[in-house]
Steps between C-alpha positions, in 0.01 A plus 500: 500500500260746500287649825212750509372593828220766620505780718457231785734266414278254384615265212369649113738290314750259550689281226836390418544575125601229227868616351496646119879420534706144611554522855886356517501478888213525724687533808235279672625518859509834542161588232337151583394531118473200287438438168192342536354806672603725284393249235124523666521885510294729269685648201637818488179690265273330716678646836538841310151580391382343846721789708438768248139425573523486845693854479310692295316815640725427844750654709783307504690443805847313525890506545700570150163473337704624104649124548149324553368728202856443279459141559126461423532696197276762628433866658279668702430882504771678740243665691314119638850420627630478820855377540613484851844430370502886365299626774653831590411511861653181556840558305506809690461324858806245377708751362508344163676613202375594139507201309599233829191251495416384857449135545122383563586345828749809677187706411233302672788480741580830574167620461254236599735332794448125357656264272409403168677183316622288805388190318589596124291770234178460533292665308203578685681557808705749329120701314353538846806635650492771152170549676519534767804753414278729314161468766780646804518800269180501252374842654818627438573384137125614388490805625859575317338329167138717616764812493603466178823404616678177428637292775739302368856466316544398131506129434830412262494660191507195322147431636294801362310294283371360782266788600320743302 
């Protein structure tokens, strides 16, 4: 599944996306996927040149953002990223270490005070809270960027190819 949200939170894009592989279980209580909607769903091209469109000439906010690019076959320039899973500031407020990834919901957690994924991953829920991550700091993180400065960690190595 694939969700693109705007600044406000409001709904850009929303599809699940037809399998290029078999699916051999589709663990339907805890996904609630079927075949038949994934039969329904857009293929993957389609979905691809759809998000790169929607991305293009944006800054792109999310969580782990080298796994939506590594999975959509895609990358963005480094500098129209904002990653709130590398986010300095907030590794350095949780004490994190180098290469420890902190979960999505323990950082909306920690440093939003609510919960995220009560009721299962949801997509959108999980985009606005990215947002909403990134607007509590955005003055912050642009006037580090506006500095010259960069504001985050390194994604994985294996992910360079995501960025340029």
């Amino acid at each position: 599944r694939v969700t693109v949200i705007d600044y406000r939170g409001f709904v850009l894009y929303d599809t699940y996306v037809r399998p290029t592989q078999p699916v051999s279980d589709y663990r339907v209580d805890q996904t609630g996927l079927t075949p038949q909607i994934l039969s329904r769903a857009p293929p993957f091209p389609e979905v691809q040149q759809r998000v790169a469109h929607l991305l293009n000439n944006k800054i792109l906010v999310g969580y782990a953002l080298w796994e939506l690019l590594s999975v959509m076959g895609l990358s963005h320039p480094a500098i129209d990223t904002r990653d709130v899973a590398l986010f300095l500031p907030f590794r350095r407020s949780l004490r994190v270490r180098a290469n420890q990834i902190v979960p999505m919901a323990a950082l909306v957690s920690q440093l939003l005070g609510r919960n995220i994924g009560l009721h299962g991953d949801h997509p959108v829920e999980h985009a606005r809270a990215a947002m909403d991550l990134f607007r509590s700091c955005e003055k912050v993180w642009e006037g580090i960027v506006a500095s010259g400065s960069w504001p985050c960690a390194l994604p994985p190595d294996a992910y360079a190819n995501c960025f340029y």
